[in-house]
N, C-alpha and C positions, 0 to 999 in steps of 0.2 A: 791197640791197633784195631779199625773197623773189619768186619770180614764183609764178604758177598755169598749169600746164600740163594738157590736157586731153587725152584719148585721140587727136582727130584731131591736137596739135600732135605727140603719139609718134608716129603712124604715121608722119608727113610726115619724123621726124628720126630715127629710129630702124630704115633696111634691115635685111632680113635678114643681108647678107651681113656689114655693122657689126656686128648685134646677136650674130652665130657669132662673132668678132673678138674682143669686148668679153669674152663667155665665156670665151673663151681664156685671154683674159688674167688674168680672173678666177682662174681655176682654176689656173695657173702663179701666183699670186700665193697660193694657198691651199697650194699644193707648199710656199710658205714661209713659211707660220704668219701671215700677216697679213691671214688674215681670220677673224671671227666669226660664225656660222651663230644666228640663233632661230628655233628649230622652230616649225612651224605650229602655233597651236593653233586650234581652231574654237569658240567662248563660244555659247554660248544663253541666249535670254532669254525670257519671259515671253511666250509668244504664238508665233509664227512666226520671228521674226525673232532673229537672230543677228550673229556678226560675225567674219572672220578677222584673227588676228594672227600677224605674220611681219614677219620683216627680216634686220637684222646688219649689220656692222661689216667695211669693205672700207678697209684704211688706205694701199692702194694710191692708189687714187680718193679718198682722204681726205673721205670718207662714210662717214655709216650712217643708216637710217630704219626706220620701222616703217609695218607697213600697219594698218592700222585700219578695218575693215569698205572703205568705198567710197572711200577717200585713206590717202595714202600722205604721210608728213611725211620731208623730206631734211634729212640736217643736216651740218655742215661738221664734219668730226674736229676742225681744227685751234682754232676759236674757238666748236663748240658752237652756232652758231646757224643757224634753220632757213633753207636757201636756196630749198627748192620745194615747193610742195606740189602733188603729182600724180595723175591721174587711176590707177587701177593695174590695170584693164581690157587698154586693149591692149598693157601690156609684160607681163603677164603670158601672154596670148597669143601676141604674137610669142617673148618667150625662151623658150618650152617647145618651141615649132619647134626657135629655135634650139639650145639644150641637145641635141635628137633628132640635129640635126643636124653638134654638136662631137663629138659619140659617133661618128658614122658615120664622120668625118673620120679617127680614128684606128684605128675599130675594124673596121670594113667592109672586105673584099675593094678595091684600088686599081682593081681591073678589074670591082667591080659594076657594072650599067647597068642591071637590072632592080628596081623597087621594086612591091611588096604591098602595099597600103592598107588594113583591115579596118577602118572608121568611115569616112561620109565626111560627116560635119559641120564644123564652121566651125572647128574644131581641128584637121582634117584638113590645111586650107591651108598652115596654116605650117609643117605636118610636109613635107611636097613638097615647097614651096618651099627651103628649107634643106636637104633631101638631095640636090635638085636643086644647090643652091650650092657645096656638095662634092665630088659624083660628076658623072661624064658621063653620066648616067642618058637612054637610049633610050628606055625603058617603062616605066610604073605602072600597074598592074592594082590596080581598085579596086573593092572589096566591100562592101555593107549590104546587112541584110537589107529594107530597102526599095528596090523594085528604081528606082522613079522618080527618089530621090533619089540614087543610085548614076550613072544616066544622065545625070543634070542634073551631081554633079558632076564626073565623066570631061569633059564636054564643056567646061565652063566651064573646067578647070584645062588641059586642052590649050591654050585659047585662050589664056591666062593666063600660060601659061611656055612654050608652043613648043614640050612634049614629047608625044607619044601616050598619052594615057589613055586606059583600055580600062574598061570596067564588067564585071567579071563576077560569073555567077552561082553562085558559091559560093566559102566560106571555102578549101576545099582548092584549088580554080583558083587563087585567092588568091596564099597561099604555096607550092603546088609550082614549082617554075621559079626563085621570085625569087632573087635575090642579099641582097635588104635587106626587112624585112618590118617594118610600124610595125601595131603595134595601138595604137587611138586610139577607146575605146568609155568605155561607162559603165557596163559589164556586169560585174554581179555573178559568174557562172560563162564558165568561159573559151572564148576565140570562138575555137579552131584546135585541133587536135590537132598536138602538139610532134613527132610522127613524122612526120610533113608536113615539116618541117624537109629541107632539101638538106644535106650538110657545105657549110661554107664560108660559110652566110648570119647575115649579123649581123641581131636582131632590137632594133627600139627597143617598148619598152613604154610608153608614153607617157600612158593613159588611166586606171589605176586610182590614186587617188592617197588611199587612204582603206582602211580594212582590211576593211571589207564588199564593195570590189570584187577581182576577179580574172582579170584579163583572158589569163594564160598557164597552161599546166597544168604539171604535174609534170615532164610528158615534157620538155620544152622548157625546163625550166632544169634536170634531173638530163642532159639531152644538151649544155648551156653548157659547154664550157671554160672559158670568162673569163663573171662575174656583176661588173655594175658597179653603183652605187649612187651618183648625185649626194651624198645624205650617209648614214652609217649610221645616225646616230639616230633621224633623221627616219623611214629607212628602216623601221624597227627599229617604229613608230608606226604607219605609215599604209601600207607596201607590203603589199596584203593577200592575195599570188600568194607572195611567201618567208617569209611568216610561216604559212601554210598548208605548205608546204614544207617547213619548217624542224619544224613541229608534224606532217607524214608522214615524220619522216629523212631528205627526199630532200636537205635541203641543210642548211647548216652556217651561221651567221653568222661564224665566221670564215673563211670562203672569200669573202665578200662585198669587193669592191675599191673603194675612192671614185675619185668621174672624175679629179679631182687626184690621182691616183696615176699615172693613165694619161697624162697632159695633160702632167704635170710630168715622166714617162720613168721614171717609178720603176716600173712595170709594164709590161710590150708591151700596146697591145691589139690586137693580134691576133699569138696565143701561135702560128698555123700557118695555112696556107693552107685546109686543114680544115677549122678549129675553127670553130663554132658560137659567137658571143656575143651577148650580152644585157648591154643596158642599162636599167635600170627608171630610171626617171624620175618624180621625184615634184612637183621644181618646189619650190626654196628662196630665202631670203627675202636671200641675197647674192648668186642671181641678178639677183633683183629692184633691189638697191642698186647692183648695177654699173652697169645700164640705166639706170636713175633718172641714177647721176653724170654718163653718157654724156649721157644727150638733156639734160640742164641745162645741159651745155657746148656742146652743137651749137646750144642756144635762145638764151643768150649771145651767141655769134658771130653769129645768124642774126636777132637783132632781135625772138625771136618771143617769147609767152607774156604774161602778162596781169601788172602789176605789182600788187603786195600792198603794205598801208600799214604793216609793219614789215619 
């Protein structure tokens, strides 16, 4: 029998430190061809209102689902029939942390402890939280351009994880210093100057997930060693900082790397002590099916979610 799982029954079963886990696995599982990616598309209709489709095919987890505007249908590889239908809210939220966060794992400095925050909205959380998860991080210094909300969340996230958040006033305080830098905005033109850049810091790109937005400049992925991309096509779509890039000569689509390249060992990520990288993060639809098969299993065992009459 299907169940119905709603955003608080994810949060309650689905940690961060599982949901970096679950990716892992994911992405070692796509090192070996057994999984299927569907690129986002975004539909419009008639008025306002729209709707996202995404998903894929995880034969690991013997799932695959599709998201469909406000739910998300699970379905069993093995017998085709649907097991959950979920709410697709907060695993979309929490994996994008997490994602930030499998990048850092591998790609980051072992001895970073300082992270740079440029966004600090409700997207902001589970990027800290999950670099937090990975690294020993002492410090986050955290930037918007509204200074109230900047202050409100430094305070609230020290309390939250136990580390020093700092609010500061400006994008260059930002990133000069850090070891790990997440931008996490909605910005159209990009919040840092890539010369700001230290050698040696890895940056997660986390926020522009559509080709009108561009959250990095030129400078800051022609200074990348290592450019990773959760998927190229998608990339190739919706990253609208390497497609700008790509359309100034400063970068190449084939120098672009998938995280399962990195995950799986077929690439270092991190080519030198150095080297500068970047991970653009768009946020794909066999993240989404990993998490889905995860919390289905843990709601299982845990008695929880709402029974459906087929």
């Amino acid at each position: 029998m299907a169940i119905y799982l709603t955003n608080d029954d994810v949060r309650a079963l689905l940690p961060m430190g599982e949901c970096i886990g679950v990716l892992d696995s994911l992405f070692r599982q796509e090192a070996r061809g057994l999984v299927e990616n569907i690129a986002r598309r975004r539909v419009r209709f008639a008025g306002a209102s729209g709707a996202t489709l995404m998903g894929g095919v995880v034969l690991g987890s013997k799932a695959y689902a599709m998201r469909m505007a406000g739910l998300s249908v699970l379905h069993d590889t093995d017998t085709g029939k649907v097991e959950a239908l979920i709410d697709p809210g907060t695993v979309a939220w929490v994996r994008t942390g997490a994602a930030s966060g499998l990048a850092t794992k591998y790609m980051a400095r072992h001895d970073a402890s300082v992270v740079g925050v440029i966004g600090t909205g409700r997207q902001a959380i589970t990027q800290i939280e999950a670099i937090c998860a990975v690294r020993q991080i002492t410090q986050v210094k955290a930037f918007s351009r509204n200074a109230e909300n900047r202050e409100n969340f430094a305070h609230e996230m020290s309390e939250s994880l136990g580390v020093s958040v700092v609010a500061v006033d400006s994008a260059e305080a930002c990133v000069r210093g850090s070891h790990i830098v997440v931008a996490i905005t909605k910005s159209s033109v990009p919040v840092f100057d890539g010369a700001w850049l230290d050698s040696g810091t890895h940056v997660n790109a986390a926020g522009a997930n559509s080709w009108t937005r561009c959250e990095i400049d030129d400078a800051a992925i022609e200074r990348s060693t290592l450019v990773v991309v959760d998927n190229l096509d998608q990339a190739k779509i919706e990253c609208g900082e390497l497609i700008a890039a790509v359309e100034h000569g400063v970068f190449r689509w084939r120098d672009a790397v998938e995280l399962h390249e990195v995950v799986g060992g077929t690439v270092p990520g991190r080519p030198s002590a150095d080297a500068i990288t970047l991970f653009e993060s768009q946020g794909i639809g066999i993240e989404d099916v990993a998490c889905y098969a995860y919390v289905l299993r843990q709601a299982q065992e845990q008695g929880r979610g709402q029974a459906l009459p087929f």
